[in-house]
C-alpha positions in Angstrom: 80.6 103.4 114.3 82.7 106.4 115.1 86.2 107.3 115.0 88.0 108.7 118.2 89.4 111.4 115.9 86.7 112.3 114.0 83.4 111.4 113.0 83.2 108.9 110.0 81.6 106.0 109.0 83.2 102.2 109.1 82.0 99.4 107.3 83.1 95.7 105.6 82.3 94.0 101.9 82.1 90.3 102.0 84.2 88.8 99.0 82.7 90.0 95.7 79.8 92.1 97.0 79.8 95.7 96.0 77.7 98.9 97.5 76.4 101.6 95.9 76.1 104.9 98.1 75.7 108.5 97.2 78.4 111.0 98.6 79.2 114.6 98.8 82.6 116.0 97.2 85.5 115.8 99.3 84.5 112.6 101.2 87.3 110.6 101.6 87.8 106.3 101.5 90.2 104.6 103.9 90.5 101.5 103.2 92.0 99.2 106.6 92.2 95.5 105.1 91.5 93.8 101.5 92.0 95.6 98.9 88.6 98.1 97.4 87.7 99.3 94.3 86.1 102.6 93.8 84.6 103.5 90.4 82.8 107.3 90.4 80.4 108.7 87.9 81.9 108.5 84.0 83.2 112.0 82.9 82.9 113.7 79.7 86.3 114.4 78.3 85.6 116.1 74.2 82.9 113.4 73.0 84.3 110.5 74.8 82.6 108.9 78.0 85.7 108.4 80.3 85.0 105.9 83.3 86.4 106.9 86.4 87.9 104.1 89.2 90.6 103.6 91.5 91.5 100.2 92.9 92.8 100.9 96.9 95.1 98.7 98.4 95.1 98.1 102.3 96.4 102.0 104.3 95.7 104.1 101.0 92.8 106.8 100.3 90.7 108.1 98.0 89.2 111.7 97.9 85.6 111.6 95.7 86.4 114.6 93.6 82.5 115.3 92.6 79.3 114.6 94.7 76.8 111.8 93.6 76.6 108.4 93.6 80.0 105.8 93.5 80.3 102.1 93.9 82.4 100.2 96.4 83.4 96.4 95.7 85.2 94.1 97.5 88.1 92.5 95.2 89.1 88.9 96.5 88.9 88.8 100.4 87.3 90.8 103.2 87.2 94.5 103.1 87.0 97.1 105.6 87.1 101.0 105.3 86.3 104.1 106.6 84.4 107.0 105.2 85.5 110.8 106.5 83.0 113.3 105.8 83.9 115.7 103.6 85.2 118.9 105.2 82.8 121.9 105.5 83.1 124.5 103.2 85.4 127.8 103.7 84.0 131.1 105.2 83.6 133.1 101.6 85.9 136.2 101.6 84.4 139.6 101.7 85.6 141.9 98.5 87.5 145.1 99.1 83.8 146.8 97.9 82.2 145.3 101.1 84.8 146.9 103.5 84.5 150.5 101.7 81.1 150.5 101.4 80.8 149.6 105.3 83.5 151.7 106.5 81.7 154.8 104.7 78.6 153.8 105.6 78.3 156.6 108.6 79.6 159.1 106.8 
């Protein structure tokens, strides 16, 4: 399904069921009804394994911080979110050696 705004993906969990879906950085999660529970790949903080989740609650969002694969599970009724693609990645600036070395170029 598509969003009149912009493209992005809309889906629903039945009551305790959970989906597990791979994602690039920067996708966000909308959550429109129930309440959704995100938990992201475990991050190493010194020698400790550190689990990473987020419980959303109906009109909030989540922004996936690092791509690869995150689970999505319904907690008590119904859920229904969106998914926004994450956003293309900025034009990389040229360095002040590019412009000298172009502008000299004829000389």
């Amino acid at each position: 399904m598509h969003c009149s705004t912009s493209p992005c993906d809309t889906a629903r969990l039945a009551p305790g069921q959970s989906l597990h879906i791979a994602v690039d950085a920067g996708t966000a999660f909308v959550v429109t009804a129930g309440r959704l529970r995100i938990d992201e790949a475990p991050r190493w903080l010194a020698d400790v394994c550190v689990p990473v989740g987020r419980t959303l609650d109906e009109g909030t969002q989540h922004v996936v911080e690092r791509a690869g694969w995150i689970t999505l599970s319904a907690l008590g009724a119904p859920v229904a979110w969106r998914r926004l693609p994450a956003p293309p990645p900025a034009p990389r600036r040229r360095g002040a050696a590019w412009a000298w070395t172009r502008r000299n170029a004829g000389a």
